[in-house]
Backbone of each chain as ProteinMPNN parsed JSONL, in Angstrom:
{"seq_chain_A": "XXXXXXXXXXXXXXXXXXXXXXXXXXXXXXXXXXXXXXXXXXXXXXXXXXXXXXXXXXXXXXXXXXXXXXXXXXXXXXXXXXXXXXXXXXXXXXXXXXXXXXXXXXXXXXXXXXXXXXXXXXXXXXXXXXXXXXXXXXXXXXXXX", "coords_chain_A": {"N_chain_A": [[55.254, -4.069, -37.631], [56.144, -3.94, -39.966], [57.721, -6.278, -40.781], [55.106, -7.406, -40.431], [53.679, -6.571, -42.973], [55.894, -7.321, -44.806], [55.743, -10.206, -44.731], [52.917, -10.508, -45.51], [53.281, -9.583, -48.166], [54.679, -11.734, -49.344], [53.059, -13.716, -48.898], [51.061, -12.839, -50.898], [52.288, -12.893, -52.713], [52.51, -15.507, -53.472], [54.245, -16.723, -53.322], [54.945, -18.35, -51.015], [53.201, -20.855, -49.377], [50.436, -20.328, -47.053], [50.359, -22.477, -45.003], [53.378, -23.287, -45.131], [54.233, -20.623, -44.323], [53.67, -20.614, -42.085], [54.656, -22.724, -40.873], [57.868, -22.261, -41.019], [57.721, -19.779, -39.723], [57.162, -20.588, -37.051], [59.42, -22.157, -36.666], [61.188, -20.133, -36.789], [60.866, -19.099, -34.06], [60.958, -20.783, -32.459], [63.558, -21.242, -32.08], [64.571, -19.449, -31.482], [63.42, -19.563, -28.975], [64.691, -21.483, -28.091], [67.46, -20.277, -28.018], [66.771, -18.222, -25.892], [66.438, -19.448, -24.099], [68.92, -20.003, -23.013], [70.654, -18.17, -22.423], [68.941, -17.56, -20.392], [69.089, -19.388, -18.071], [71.894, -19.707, -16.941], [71.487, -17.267, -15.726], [69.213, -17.442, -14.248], [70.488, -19.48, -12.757], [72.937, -17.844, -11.454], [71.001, -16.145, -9.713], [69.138, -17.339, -8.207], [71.448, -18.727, -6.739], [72.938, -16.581, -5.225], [70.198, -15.592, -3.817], [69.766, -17.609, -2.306], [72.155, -17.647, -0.834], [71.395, -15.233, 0.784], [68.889, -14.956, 1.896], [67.146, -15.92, 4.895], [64.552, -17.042, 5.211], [62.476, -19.564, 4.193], [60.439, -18.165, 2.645], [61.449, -15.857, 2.148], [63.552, -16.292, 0.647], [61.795, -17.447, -1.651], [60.226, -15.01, -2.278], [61.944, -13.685, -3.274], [63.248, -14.826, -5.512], [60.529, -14.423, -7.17], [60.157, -13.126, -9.33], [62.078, -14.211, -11.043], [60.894, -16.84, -11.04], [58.54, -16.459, -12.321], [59.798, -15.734, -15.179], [60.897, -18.763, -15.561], [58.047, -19.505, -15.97], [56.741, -19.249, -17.801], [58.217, -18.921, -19.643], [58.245, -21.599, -19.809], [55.469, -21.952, -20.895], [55.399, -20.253, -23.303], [57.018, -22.682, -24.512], [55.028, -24.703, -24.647], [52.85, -23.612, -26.235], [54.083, -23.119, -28.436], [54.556, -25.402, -29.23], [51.825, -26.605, -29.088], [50.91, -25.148, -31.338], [52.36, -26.14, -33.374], [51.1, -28.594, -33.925], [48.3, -27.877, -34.659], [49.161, -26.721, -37.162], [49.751, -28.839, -38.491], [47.334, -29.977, -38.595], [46.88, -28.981, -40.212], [43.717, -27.539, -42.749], [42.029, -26.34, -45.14], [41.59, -23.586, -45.137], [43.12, -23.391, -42.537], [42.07, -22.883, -40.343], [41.702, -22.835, -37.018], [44.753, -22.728, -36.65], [44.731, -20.536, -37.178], [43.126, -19.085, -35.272], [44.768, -19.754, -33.285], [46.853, -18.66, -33.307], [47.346, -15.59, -32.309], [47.307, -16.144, -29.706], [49.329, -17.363, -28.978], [51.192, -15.956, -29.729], [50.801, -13.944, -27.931], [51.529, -15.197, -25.668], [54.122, -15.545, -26.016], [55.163, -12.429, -25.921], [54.019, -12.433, -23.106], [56.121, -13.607, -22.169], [58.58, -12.288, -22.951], [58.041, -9.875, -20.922], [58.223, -10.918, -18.892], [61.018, -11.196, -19.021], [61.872, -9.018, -19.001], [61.028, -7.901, -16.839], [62.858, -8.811, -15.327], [65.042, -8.1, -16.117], [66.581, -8.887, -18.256], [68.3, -9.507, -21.42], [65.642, -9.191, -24.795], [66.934, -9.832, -27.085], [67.243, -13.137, -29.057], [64.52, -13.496, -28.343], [63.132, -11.178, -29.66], [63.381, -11.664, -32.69], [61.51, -14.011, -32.588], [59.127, -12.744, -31.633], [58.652, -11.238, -34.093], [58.857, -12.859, -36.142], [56.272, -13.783, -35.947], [54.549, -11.593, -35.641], [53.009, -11.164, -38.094], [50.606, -12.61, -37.047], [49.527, -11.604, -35.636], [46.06, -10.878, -32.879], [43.298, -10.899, -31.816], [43.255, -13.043, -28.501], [41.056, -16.126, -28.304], [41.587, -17.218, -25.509], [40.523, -18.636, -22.349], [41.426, -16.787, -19.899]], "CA_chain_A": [[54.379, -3.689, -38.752], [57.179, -3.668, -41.391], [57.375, -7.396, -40.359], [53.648, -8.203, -40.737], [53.924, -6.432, -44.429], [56.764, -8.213, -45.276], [54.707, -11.764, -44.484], [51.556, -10.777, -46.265], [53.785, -9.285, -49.859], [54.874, -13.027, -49.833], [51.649, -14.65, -49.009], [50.192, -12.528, -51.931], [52.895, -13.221, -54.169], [52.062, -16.798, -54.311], [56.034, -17.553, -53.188], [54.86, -19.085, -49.957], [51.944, -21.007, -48.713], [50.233, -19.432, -45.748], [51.338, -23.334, -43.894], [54.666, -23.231, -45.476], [54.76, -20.014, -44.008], [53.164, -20.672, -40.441], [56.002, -23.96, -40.341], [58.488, -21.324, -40.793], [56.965, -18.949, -38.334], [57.094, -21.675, -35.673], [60.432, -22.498, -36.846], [62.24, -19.376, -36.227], [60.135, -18.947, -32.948], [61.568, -22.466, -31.37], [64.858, -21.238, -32.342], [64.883, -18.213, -30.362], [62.866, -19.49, -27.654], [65.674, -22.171, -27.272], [68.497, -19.675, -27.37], [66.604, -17.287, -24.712], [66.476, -20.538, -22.622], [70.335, -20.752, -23.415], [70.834, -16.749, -21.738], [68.082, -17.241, -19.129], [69.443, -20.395, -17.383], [72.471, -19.258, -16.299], [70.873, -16.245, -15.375], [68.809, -17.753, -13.091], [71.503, -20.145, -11.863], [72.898, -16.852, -10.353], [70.118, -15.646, -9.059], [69.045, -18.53, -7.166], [72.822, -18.872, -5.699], [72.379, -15.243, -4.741], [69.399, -15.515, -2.985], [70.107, -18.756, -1.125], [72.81, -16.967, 0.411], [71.065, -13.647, 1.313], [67.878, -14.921, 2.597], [66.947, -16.22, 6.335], [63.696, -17.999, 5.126], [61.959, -19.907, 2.776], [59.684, -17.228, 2.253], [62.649, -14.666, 1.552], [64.176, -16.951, -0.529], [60.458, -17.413, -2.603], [60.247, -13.55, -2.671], [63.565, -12.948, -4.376], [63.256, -15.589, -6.679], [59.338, -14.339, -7.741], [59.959, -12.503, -10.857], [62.852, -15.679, -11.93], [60.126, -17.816, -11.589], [57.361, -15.729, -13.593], [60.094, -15.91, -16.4], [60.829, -19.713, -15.812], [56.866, -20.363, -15.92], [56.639, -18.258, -18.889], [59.312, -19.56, -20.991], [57.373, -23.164, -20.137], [53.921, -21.819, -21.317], [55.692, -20.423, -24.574], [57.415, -23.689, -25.274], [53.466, -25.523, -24.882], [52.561, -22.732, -27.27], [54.532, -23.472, -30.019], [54.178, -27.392, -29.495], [50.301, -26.888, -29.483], [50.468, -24.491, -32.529], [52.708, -26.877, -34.375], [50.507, -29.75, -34.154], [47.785, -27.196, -35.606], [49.726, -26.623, -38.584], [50.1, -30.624, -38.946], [45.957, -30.794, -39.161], [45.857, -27.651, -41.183], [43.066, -27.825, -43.561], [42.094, -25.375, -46.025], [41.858, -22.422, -45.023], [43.946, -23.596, -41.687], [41.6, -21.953, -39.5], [42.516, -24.116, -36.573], [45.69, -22.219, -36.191], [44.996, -18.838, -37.411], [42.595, -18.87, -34.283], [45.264, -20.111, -31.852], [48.214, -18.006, -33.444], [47.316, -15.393, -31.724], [47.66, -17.045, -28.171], [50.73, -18.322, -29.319], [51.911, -14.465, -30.1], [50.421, -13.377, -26.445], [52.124, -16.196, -25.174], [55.596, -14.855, -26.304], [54.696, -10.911, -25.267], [53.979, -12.589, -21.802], [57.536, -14.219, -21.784], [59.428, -10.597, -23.016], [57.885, -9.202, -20.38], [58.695, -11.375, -17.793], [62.271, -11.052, -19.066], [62.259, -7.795, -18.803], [60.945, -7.606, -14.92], [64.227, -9.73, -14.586], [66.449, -7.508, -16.903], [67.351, -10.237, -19.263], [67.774, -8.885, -22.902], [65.238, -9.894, -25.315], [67.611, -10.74, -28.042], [66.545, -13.937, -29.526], [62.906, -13.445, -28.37], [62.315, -10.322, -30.798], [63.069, -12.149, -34.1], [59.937, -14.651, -32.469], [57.963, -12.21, -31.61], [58.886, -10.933, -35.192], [58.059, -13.989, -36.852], [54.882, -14.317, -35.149], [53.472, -10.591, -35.623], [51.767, -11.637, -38.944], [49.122, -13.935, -36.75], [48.403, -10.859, -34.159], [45.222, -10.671, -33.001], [42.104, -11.391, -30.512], [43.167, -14.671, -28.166], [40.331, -16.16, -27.117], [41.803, -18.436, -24.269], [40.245, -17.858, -20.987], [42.637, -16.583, -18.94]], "C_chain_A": [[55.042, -4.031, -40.088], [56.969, -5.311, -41.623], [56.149, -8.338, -41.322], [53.602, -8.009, -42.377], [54.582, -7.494, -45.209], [56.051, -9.932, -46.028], [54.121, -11.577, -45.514], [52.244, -10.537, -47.685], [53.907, -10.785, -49.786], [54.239, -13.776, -49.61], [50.968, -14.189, -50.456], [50.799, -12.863, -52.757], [52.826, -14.376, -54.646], [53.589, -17.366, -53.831], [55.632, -18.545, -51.713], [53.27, -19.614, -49.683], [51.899, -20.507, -47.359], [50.793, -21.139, -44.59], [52.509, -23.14, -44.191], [54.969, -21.834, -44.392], [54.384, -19.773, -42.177], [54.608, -21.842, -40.022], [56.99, -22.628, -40.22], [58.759, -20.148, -39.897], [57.651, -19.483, -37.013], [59.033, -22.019, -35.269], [61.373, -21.415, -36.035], [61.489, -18.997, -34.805], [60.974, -20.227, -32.145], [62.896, -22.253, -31.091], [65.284, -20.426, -31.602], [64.277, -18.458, -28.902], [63.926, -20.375, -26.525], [67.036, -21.278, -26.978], [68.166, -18.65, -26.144], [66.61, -18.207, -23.549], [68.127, -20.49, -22.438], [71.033, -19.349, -22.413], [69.868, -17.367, -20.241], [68.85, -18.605, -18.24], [70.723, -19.836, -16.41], [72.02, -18.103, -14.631], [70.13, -16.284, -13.865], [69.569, -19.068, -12.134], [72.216, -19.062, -10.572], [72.649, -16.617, -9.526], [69.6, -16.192, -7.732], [70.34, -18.708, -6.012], [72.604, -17.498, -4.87], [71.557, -15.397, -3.574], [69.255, -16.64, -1.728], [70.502, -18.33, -0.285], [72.704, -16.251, 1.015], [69.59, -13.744, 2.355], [68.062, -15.851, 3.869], [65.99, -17.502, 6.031], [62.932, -18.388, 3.894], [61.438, -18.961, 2.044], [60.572, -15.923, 1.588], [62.807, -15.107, 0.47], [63.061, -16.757, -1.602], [60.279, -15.824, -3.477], [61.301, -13.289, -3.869], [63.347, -12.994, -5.459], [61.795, -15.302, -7.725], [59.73, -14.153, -9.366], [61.006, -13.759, -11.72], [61.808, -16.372, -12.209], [59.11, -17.9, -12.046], [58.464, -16.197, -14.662], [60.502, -17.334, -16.785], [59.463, -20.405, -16.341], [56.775, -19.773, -17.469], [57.244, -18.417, -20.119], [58.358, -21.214, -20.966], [55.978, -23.151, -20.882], [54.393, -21.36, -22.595], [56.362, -21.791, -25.14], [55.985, -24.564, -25.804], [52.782, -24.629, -25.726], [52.902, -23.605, -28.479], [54.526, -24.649, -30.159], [52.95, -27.619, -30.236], [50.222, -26.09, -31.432], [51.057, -25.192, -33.493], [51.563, -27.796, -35.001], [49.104, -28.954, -34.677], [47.875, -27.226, -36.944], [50.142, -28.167, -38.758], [48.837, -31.017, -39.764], [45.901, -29.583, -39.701], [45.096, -28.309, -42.209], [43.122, -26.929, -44.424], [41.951, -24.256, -46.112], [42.684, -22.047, -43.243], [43.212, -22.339, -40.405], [42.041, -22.085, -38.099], [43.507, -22.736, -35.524], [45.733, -20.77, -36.769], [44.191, -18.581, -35.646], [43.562, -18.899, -33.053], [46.486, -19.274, -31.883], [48.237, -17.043, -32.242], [47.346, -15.267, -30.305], [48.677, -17.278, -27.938], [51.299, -16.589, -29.072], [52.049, -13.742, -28.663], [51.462, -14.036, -25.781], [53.997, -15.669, -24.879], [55.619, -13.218, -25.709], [54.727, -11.413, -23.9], [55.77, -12.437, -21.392], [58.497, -12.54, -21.953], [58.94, -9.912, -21.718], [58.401, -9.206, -19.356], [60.427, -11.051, -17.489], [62.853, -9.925, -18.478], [61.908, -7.105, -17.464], [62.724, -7.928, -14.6], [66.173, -9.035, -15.394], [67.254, -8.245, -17.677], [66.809, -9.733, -20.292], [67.099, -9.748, -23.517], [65.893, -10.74, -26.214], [66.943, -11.666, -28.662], [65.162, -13.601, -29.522], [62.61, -12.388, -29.395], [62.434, -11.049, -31.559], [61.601, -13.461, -33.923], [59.116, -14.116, -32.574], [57.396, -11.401, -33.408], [57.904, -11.545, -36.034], [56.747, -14.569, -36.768], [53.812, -12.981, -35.23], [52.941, -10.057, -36.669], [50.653, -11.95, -37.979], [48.84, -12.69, -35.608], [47.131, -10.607, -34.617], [44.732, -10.52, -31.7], [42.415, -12.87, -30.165], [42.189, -14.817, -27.263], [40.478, -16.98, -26.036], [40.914, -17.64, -23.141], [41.072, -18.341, -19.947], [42.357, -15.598, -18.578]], "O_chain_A": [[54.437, -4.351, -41.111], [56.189, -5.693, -42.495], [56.127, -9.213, -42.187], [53.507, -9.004, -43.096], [54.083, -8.299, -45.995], [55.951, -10.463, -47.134], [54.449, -12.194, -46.527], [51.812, -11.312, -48.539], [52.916, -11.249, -50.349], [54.584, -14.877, -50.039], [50.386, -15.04, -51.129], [50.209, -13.232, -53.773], [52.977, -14.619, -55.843], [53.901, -18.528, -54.091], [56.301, -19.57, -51.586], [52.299, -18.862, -49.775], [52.866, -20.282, -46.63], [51.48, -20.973, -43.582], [53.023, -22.604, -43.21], [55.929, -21.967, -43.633], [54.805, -18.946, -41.369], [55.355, -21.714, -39.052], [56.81, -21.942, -39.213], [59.839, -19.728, -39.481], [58.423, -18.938, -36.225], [59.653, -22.084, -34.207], [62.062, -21.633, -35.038], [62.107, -17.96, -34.562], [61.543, -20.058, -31.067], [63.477, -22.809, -30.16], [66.356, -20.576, -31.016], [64.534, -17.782, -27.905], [64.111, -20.329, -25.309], [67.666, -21.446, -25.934], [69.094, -18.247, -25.443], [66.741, -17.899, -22.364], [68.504, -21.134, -21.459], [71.967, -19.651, -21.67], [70.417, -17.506, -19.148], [69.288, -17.94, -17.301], [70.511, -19.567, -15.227], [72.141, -18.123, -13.406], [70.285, -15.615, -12.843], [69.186, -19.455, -11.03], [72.163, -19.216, -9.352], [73.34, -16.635, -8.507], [69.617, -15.708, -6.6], [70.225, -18.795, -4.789], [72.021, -17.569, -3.788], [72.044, -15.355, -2.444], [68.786, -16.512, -0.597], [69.986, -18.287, 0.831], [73.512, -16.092, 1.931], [69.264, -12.958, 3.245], [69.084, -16.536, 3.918], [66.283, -18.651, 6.358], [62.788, -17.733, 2.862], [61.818, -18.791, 0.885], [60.225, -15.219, 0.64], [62.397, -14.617, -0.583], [63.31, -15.931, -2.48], [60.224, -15.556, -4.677], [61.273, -12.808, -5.002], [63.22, -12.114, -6.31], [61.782, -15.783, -8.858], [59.579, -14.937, -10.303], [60.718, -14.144, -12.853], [61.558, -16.646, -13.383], [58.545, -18.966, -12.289], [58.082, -17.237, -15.198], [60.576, -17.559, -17.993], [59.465, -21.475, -16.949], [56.777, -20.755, -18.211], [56.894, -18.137, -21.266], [57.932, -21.786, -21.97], [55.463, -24.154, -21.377], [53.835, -22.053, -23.447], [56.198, -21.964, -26.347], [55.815, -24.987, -26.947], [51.715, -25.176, -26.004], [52.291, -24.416, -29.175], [54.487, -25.085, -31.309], [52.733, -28.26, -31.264], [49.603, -26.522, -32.405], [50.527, -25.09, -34.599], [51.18, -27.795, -36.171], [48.602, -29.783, -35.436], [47.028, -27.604, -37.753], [51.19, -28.338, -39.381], [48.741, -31.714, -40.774], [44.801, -29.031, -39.688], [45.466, -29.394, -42.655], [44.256, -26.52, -44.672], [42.166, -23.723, -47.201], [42.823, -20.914, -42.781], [43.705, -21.355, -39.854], [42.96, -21.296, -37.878], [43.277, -22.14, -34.471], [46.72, -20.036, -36.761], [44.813, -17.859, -34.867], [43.332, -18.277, -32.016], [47.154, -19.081, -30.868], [48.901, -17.344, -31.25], [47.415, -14.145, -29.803], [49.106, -17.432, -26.795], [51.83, -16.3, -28.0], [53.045, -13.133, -28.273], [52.345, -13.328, -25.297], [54.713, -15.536, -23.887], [56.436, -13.099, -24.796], [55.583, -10.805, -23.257], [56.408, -11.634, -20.711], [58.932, -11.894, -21.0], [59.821, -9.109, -21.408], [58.928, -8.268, -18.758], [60.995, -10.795, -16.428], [63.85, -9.784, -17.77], [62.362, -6.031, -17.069], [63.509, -7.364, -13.839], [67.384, -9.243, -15.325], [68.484, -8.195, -17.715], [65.622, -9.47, -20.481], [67.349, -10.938, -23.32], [65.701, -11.952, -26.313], [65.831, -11.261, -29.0], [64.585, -13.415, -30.593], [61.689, -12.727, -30.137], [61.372, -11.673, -31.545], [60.859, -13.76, -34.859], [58.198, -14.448, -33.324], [56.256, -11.129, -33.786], [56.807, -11.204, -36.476], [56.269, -15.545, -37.346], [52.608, -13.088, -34.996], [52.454, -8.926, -36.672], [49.607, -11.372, -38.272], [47.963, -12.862, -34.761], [46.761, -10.306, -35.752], [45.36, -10.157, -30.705], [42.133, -13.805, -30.915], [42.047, -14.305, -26.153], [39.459, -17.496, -25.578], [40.682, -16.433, -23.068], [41.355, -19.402, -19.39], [43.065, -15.017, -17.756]]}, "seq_chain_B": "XXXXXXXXXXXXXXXXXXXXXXXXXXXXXXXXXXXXXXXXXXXXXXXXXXXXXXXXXXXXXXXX", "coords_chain_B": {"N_chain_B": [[61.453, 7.145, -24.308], [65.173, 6.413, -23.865], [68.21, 7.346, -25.879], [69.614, 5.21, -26.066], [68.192, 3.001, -25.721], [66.076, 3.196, -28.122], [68.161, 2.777, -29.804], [68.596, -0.022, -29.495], [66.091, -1.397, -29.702], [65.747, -0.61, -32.069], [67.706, -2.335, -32.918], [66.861, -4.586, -32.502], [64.413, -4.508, -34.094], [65.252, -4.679, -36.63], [66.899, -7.348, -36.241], [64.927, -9.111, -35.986], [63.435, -8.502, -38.673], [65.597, -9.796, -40.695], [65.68, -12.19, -39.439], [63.195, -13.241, -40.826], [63.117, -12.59, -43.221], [65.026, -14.635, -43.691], [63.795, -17.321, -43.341], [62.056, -16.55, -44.985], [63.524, -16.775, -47.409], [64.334, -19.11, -47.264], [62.043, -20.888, -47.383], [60.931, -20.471, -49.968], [63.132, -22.005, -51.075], [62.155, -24.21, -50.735], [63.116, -25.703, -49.39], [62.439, -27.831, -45.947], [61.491, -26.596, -42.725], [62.761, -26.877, -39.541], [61.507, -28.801, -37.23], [59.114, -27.633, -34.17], [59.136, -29.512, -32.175], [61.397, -30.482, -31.997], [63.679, -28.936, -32.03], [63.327, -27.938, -29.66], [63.383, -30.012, -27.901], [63.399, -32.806, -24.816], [64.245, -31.324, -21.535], [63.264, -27.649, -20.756], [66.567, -25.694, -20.13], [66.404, -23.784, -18.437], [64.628, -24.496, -16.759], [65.656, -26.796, -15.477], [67.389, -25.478, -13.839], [66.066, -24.14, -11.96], [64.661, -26.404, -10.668], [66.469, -27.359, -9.759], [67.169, -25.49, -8.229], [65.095, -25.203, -6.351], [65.099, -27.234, -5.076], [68.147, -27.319, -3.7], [67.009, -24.892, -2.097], [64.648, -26.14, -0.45], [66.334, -27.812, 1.075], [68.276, -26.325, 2.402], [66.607, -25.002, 3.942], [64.813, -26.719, 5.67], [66.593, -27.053, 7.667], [66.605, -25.26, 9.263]], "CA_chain_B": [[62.856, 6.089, -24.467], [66.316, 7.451, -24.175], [68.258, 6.926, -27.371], [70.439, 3.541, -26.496], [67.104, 2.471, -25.762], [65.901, 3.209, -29.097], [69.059, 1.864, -30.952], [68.672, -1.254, -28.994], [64.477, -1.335, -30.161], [65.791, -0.747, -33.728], [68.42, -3.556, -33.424], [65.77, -5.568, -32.6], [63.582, -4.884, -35.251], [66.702, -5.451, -37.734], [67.024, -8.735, -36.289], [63.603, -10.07, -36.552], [63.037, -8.562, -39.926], [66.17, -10.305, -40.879], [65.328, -13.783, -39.287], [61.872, -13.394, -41.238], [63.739, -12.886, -44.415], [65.978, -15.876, -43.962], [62.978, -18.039, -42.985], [61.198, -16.841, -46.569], [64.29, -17.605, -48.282], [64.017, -21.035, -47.171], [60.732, -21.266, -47.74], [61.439, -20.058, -51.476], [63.966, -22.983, -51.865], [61.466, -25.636, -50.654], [63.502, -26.437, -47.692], [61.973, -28.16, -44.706], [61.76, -25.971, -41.54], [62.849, -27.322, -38.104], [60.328, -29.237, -36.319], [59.285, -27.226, -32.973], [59.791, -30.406, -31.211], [62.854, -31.31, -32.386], [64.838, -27.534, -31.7], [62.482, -27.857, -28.599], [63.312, -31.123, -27.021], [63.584, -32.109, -23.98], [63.485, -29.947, -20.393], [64.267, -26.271, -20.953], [67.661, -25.573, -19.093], [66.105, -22.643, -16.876], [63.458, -25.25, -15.629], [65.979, -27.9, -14.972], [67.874, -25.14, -12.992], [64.857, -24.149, -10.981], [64.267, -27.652, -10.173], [67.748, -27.803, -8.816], [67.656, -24.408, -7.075], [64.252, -25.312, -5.349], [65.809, -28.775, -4.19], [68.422, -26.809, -2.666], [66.047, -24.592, -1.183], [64.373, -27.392, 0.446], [67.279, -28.488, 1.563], [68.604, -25.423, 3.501], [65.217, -23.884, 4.969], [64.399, -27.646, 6.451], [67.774, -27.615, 8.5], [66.558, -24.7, 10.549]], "C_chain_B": [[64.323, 6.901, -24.892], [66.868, 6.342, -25.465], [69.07, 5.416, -27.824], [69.072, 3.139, -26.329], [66.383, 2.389, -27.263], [66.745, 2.708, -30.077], [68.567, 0.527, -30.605], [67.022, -1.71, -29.807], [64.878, -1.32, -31.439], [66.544, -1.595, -33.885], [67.781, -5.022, -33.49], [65.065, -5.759, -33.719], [64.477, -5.409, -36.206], [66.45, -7.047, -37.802], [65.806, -9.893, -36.528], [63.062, -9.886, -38.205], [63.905, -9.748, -41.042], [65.981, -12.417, -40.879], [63.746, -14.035, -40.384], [62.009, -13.54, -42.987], [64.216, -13.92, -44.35], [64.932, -17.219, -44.458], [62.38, -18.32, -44.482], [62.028, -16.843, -47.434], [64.357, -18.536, -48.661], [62.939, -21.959, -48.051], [60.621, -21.133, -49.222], [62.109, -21.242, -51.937], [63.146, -24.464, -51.55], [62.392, -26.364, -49.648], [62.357, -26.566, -46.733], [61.98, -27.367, -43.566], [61.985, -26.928, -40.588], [61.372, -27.383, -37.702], [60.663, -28.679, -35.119], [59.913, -28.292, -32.15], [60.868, -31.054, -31.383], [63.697, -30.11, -32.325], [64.271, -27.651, -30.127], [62.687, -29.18, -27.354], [63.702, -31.051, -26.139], [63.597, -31.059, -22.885], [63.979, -28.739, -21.543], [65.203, -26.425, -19.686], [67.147, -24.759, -18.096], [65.042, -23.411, -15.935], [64.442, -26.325, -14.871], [67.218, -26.893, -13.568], [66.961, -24.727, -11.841], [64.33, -25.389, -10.366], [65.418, -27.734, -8.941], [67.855, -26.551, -7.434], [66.098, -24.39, -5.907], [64.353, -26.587, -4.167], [66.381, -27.795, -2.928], [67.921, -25.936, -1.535], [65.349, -24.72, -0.013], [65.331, -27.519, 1.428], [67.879, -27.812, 2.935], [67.908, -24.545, 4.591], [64.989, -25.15, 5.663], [65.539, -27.74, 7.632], [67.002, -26.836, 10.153], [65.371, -24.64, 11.338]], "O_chain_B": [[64.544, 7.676, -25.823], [66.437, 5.268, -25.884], [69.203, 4.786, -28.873], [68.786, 2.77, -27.468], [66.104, 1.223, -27.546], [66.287, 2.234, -31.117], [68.074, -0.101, -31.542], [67.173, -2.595, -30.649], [64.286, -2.156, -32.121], [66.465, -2.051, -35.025], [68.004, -6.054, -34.123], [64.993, -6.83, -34.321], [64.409, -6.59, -36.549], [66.057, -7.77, -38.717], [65.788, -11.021, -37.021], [62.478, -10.753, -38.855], [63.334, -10.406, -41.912], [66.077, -13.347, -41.68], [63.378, -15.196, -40.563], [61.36, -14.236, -43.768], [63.746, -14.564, -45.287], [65.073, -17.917, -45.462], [62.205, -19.384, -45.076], [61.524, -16.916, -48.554], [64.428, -18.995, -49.801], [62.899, -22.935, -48.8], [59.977, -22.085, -49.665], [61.838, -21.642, -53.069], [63.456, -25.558, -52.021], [62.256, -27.522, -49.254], [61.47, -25.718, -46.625], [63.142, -27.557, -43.206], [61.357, -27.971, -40.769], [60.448, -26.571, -37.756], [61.795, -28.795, -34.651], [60.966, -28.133, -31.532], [61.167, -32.142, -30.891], [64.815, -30.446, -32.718], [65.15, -27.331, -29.326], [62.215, -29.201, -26.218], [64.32, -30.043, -25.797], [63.064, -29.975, -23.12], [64.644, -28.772, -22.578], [64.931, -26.979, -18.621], [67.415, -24.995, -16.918], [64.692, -23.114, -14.793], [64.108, -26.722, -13.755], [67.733, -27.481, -12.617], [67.291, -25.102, -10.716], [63.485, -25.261, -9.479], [65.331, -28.026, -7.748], [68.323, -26.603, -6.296], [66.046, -23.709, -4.883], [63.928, -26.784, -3.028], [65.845, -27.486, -1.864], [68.228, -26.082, -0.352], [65.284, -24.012, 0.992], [65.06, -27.313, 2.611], [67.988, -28.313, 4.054], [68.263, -23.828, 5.527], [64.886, -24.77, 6.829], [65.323, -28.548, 8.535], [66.856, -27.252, 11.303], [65.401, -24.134, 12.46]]}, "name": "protein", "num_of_chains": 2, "seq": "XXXXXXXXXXXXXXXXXXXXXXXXXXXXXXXXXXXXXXXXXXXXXXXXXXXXXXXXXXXXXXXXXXXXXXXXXXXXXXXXXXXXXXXXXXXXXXXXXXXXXXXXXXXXXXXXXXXXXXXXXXXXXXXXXXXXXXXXXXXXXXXXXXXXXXXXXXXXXXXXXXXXXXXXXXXXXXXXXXXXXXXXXXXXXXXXXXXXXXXXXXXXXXXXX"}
């Protein structure tokens, strides 16, 4: 909330454009999404070794690994997030509707990924200052999903 | 929420309010932000380890 304030005092003050401040957005979002890749990898290097050795059958093995590979799919659907929402903010127009519509998605998108993390007990760290930077644009996403 | 839980939830917020400041610092000096696809390039590492740990996978459930 403090966050979202923050955003809008410097949208009103005229110090930032609302793209200037969506690039920025995106920016520190990529930044954290690459250092949570930078924690989670290992992580699931582990995990995987782990379970190789503990399970009997593929299907064991699959089991183990479920919730790793919710937060591997999850970290891939936020990276196609913030790709798609960049290239938004490339054709912004004038009132950059575009990507106010998709922010939101983008924001979900990231909430998915924390969550996943957090099935798997991997601190958010990095990911809050995204989700941070990103909870100006909450809203209604209408993807269908 | 017990209360490391709650420090930890407020170190969080810290840190994103913080990164959000830095960001509209930037943005203040007319700096360029990082292009997503250019902090972004490239696999992610946790996919290229999941690639590797489903190989092996493969590898050791086909023996038996």
């Amino acid at each position: 909330m403090r966050t979202a304030a923050l955003t809008l005092a410097l949208l009103a003050s005229g110090c930032v454009s609302a793209q200037q401040t969506a690039r920025h957005s995106l920016a520190v979002a990529a930044v954290a999404l690459r250092e949570t890749d930078e924690i989670l990898a290992p992580r699931y290097a582990e995990a995987s070794s782990e379970a190789l050795g503990s399970s009997q059958t593929r299907a064991e093995y699959d089991a183990t690994m479920r919730p790793w590979d919710a937060a591997e799919s999850a970290e891939r659907a936020a990276l196609l997030a913030l790709l798609s929402l960049e290239s938004l903010v490339d054709a912004w127009t004038d009132s950059g509707r575009s990507f106010m519509a998709a922010a939101p998605c983008g924001l979900q998108t990231l909430s998915r990924l924390a969550q996943a993390l957090a099935a798997v007990g991997v601190s958010l760290g990095p990911l809050s200052g995204a989700l941070g930077a990103l909870s100006s644009y909450a809203g209604t996403c209408h993807d269908a999903d | 929420m017990t209360p490391t839980e709650i420090a930890r939830t407020a170190l969080d917020v810290v840190g994103a309010l913080i990164e959000v400041i830095r960001a509209a610092e930037e943005a203040s000096r007319g700096e360029d932000p990082a292009r997503v696809r250019e902090v972004l390039s490239g696999e992610l590492l946790t996919s290229a380890r999941r690639a590797h740990a489903e190989l092996e996978a493969s590898l050791k459930f086909r023996e038996r």
